[in-house]
C-alpha positions as CSV (number, residue, x, y, z in Angstrom):
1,X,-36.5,67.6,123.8
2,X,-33.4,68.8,125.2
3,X,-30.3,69.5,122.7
4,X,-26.3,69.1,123.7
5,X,-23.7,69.9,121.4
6,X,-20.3,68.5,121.3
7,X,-17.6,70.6,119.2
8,X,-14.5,68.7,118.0
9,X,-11.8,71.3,119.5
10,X,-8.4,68.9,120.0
11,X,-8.7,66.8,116.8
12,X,-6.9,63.2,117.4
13,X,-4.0,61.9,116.0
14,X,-5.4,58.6,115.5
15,X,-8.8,57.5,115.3
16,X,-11.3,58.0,118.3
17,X,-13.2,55.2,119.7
18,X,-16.6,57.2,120.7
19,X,-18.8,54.9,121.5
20,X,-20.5,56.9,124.0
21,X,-21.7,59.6,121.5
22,X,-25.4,58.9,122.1
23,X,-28.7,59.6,123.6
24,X,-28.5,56.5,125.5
25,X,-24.9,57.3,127.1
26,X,-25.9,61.0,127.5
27,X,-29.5,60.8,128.9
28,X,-29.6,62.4,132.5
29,X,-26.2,63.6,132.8
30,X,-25.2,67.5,132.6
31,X,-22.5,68.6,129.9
32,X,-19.8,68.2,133.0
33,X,-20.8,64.6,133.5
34,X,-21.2,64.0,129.6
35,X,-17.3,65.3,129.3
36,X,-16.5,62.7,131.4
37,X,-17.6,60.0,129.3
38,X,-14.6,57.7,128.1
39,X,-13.2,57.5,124.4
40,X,-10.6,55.7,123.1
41,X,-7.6,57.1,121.0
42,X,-5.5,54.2,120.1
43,X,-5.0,52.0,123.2
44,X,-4.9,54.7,125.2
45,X,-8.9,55.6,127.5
46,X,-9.2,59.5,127.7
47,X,-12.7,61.8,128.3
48,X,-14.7,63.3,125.7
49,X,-13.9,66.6,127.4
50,X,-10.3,66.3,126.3
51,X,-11.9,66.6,122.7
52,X,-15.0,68.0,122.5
53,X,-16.3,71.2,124.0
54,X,-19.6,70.4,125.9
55,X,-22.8,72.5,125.7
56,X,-26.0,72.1,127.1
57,X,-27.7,69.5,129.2
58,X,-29.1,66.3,127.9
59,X,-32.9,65.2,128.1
60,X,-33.9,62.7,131.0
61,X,-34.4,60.1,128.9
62,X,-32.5,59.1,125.3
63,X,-36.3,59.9,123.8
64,X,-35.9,63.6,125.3
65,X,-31.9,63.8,124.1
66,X,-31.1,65.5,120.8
67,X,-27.4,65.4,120.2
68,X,-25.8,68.0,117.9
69,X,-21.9,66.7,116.4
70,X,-19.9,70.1,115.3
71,X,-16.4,70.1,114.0
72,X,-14.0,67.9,112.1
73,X,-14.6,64.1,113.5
74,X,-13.7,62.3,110.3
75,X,-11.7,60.2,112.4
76,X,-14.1,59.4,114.9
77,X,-15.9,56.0,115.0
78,X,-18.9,54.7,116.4
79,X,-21.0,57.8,117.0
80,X,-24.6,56.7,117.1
81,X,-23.1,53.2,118.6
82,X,-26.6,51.2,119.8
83,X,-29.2,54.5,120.4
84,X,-32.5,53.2,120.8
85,X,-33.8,56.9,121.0
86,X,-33.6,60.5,120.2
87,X,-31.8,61.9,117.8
88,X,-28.1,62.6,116.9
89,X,-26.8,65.2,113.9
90,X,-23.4,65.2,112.8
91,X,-23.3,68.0,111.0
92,X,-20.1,66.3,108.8
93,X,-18.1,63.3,107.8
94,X,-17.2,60.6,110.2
95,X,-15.8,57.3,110.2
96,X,-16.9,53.7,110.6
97,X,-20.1,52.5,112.7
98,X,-21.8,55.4,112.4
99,X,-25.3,54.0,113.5
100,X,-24.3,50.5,114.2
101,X,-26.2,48.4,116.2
102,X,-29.2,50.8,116.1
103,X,-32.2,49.6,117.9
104,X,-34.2,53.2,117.0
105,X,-34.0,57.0,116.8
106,X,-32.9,59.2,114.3
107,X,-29.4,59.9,113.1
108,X,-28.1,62.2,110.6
109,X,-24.7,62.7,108.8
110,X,-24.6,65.3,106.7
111,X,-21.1,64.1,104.9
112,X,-19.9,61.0,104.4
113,X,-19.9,57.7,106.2
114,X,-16.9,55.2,106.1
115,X,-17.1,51.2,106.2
116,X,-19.9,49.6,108.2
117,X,-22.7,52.2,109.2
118,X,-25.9,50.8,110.6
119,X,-24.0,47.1,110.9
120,X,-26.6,44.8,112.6
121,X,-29.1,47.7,112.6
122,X,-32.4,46.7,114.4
123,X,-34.8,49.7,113.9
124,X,-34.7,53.7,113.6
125,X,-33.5,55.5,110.9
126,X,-30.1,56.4,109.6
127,X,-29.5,59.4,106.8
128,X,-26.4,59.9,105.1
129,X,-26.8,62.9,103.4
130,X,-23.1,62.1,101.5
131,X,-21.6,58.6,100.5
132,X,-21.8,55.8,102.2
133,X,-19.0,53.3,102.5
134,X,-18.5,49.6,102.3
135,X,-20.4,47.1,104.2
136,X,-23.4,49.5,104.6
137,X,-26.1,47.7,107.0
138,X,-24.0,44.5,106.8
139,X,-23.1,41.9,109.7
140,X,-20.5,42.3,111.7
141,X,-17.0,40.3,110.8
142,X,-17.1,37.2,111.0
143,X,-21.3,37.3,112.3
144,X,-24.5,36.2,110.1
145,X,-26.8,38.6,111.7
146,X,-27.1,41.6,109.2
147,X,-29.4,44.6,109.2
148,X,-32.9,43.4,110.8
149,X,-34.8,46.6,110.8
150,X,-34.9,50.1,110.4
151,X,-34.3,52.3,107.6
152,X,-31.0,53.3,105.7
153,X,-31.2,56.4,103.7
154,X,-28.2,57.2,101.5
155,X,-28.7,61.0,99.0
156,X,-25.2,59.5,97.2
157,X,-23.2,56.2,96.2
158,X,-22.8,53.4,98.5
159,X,-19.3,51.3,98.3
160,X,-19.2,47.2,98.1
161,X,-20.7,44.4,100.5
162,X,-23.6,46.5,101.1
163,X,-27.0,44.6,103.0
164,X,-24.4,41.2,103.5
165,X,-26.3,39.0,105.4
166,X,-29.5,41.1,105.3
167,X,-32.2,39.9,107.1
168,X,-34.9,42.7,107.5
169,X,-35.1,46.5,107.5
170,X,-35.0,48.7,104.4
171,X,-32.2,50.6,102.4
172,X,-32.5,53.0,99.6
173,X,-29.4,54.3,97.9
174,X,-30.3,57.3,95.5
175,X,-26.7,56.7,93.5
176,X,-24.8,53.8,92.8
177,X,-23.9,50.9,94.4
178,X,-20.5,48.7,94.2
179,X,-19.9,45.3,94.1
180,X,-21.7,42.5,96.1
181,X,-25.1,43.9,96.9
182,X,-26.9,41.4,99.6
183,X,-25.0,38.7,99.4
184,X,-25.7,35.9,101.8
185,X,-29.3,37.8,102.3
186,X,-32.0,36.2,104.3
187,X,-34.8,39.0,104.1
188,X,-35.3,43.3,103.7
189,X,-35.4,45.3,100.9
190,X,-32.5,47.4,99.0
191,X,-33.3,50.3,96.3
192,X,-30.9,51.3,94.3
193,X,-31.7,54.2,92.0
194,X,-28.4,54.4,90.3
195,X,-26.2,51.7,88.6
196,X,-24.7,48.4,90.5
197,X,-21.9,46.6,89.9
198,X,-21.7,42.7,89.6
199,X,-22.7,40.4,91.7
200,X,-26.2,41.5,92.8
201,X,-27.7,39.1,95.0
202,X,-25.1,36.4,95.2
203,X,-26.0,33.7,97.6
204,X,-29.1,35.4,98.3
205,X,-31.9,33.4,100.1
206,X,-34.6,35.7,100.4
207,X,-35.1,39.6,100.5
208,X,-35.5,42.4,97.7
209,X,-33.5,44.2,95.2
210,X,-34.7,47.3,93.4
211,X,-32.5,48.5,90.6
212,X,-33.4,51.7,88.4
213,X,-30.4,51.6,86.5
214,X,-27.6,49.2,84.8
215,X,-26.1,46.1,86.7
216,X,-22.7,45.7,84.6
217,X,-23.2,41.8,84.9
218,X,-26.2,39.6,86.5
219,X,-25.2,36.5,88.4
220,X,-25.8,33.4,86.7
221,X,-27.9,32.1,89.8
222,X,-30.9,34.2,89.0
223,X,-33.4,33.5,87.0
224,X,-36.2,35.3,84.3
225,X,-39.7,35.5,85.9
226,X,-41.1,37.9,83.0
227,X,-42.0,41.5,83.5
228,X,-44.0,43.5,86.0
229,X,-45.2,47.1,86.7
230,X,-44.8,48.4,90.4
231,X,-45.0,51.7,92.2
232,X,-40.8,51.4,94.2
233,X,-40.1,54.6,96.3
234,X,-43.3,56.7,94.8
235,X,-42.1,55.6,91.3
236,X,-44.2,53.9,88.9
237,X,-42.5,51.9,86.1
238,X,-42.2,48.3,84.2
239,X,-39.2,46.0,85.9
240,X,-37.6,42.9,84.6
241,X,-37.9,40.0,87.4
242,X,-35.4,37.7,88.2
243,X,-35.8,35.4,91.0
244,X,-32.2,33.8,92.8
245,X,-30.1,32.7,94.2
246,X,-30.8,29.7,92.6
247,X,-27.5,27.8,93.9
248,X,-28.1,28.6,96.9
249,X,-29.4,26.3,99.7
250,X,-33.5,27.4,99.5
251,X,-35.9,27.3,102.0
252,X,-39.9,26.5,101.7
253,X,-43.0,28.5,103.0
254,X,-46.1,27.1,103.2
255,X,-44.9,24.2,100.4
256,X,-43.6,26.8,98.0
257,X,-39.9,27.1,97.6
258,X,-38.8,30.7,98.8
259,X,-36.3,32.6,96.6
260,X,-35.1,35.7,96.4
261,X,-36.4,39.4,93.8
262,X,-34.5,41.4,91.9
263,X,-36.0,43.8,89.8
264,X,-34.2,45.6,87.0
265,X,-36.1,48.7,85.8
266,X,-37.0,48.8,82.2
């Protein structure tokens, strides 16, 4: 695997459009060719050479490119925008879509994430060694379609609206969690080792919720199913079961109505 790094070295002064910040886009090229990618600050198209400082030569493929982010690019969007290969380490912060669209690799951010990383994610994995923001693996505006696939791995909190319109994939979030956790969700699985807000599951339809800690209130759409022991994320202890939405429009499976889990550790 061959590795490039890009070093922020003429910050913006608004936010950069970098949607070209991935194995895909830098696969084949040298570091003169990958400078020449386009970005967008404002409404104005520029190169990535007029911000970054480009070392190294990418892979031939996005499977052989490993992508190394240096430098201040909290105000830089889309960085991981649709790899399906690779991998790409920011080694700080950065803004929104980090990992969006994802169809597979391996991306890294160190810091923090803004609003909507890994929206519509369909495979690979994403690591946010920080916080996350809101809409975390959610659809995009005004869109059904959710996280499918892949994984989400968040080391801190994770704001509101996270897993919206879920339909697959997994997402573990080893701190809290805000307000509206998989509403509208269709399918996947969301761990939350930490404490969650209200509204947990509203309008969900199917999927999984994992809860170690408190939820401050629990919709009135889910239901008591009694108590269970299971092994969540090599952890072995008794949860309360509620099943929900149950005002929600339900779908059957093989003649049994489908609903959605939510387990509250004990």
């Amino acid at each position: 695997m061959e590795t490039i790094t890009i070093t922020m070295k003429n910050p913006p002064a608004l936010y950069l459009e970098a949607d070209n910040v991935s194995p895909d886009a830098f696969a084949g090229k040298t570091a003169a060719q990958i400078a020449e990618l386009h970005v967008h600050e404002g409404n104005v198209t520029s190169t990535l050479g007029k911000y970054f400082e480009v070392n190294g030569n990418a892979g031939a493929t996005a499977a052989d490119t490993k992508i190394i982010v240096k430098g201040d690019v909290k105000k830089v969007k889309y960085l991981g925008f649709k790899m399906s290969a690779g991998e790409l380490v920011v080694e700080g912060s950065t803004d929104q879509y980090a990992g969006a669209w994802m169809t597979g690799g391996k991306m890294l951010v160190k810091g923090n994430v803004d609003a909507f990383a890994g929206t519509a994610m369909k495979g690979g994995e994403l690591a946010i060694e920080g916080n996350a923001g809101n809409y975390l693996g959610a659809a995009y505006r005004g869109d059904w379609r959710g996280m499918s696939g892949g994984k989400i791995l968040v080391k801190g909190n994770a704001g509101s609206d996270i897993g919206m319109y879920m339909l697959g994939g997994e997402m573990i979030i080893n701190g809290n969690a805000d307000v509206h956790v998989c509403t509208h969700a269709e399918g996947g699985k969301v761990i939350i080792k930490g404490n969650a807000k209200s509204k947990v599951g509203g309008q969900m339809v199917d999927g999984t919720i994992y809860v170690f800690g408190s939820i401050d209130t629990m919709m009135p759409g889910f239901k008591p199913a009694g108590e269970i022991e299971l092994e969540v994320d090599g952890v072995t202890a008794k949860f309360a079961h509620y099943i929900g939405d149950t005002g929600e429009r339900k779908k059957k499976k093989k003649g049994q109505i489908v609903y959605g889990n939510l387990y509250k550790k004990i």
